[in-house]
C-alpha positions, 0 to 999 in steps of 0.5 A: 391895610385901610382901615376907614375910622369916619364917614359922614354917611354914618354921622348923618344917620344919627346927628340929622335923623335923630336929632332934629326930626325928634324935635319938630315931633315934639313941636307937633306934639305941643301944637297938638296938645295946645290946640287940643286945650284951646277945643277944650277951653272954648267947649268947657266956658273956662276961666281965662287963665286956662286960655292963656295957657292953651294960648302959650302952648299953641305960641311955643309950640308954632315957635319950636317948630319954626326954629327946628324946622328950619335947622331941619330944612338946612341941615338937609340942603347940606346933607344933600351938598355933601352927598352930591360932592361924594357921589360925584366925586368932586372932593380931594383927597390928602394922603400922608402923616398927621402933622399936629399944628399948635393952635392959633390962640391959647382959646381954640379947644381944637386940633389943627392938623395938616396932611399933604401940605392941606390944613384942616380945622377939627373941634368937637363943639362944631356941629357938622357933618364932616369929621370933628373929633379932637384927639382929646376925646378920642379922635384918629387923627394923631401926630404921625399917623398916615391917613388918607382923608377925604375932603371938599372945601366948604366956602361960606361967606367969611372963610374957606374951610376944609370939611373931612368927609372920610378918614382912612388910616393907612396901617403899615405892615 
């Protein structure tokens, strides 16, 4: 029997839809607001002091929504990659047991596992959208459990890493 424990499908619903469409919506929130002060400052005659605070807020709010929106902007090229790789079925798949591997340094809170002879990186302080629960805090992926994990390799400019974008636990009768 397969029981599937992980799709990135259902953590892109809630890392990528939540989080950071909730921030630009803040920093909408503060433009308004400041914009809204700097009407009322200018209409009212106010003391200066009161300017630059419409001011701040109008700098803070333009600079929030810079940062987040570019986090948003490349979250969803990612997102879109992904979704691509899955639905076109450019990814491998690893099927067999866990293999916990010992970290390479005392300072790496990770797991690092292998299956079907494939090395895998998992840390629960990477925000991904790929599989990154540790077995520290509750993750599937233990020494001598058969799984079949869905994977693509992600090539960034420094390493190659392979992104866990499904797991399926194989139980066994």
């Amino acid at each position: 029997m397969i029981s599937s424990k992980f799709s990135f499908s259902h953590k892109a619903k809630t890392l990528f839809f939540s989080k950071y469409i909730l921030q630009v919506v803040i920093g909408c929130a503060a433009l308004i607001f400041g914009l809204y002060l700097l009407w009322k400052v200018k209409r009212e005659k106010r003391e200066t002091i009161q300017l630059f605070i419409a001011g701040f807020v109008l700098f803070w709010s333009v600079i929030w929504i810079g940062i987040n929106g570019s986090l948003l902007y490349s979250q969803t090229k990612k997102y879109s990659q992904i979704t691509n790789i899955y639905n076109n079925h450019s990814y491998s798949v690893a099927e067999g047991e866990v293999d916990i591997l010992p970290p390479p340094s005392s300072y790496y809170k990770g797991d690092f596992i292998r299956v079907d002879g494939i090395e895998f990186q998992i840390n629960d302080y990477t925000e991904s959208f790929g599989y990154h629960k540790t077995t520290r805090n509750g993750g599937v992926l233990k020494d001598g459990v058969t799984v079949r994990l869905t994977y693509y390799e992600d090539v960034s400019r420094y390493e190659t890493e392979n992104i866990i974008i499904r797991v399926q636990v194989l139980e066994t009768e």
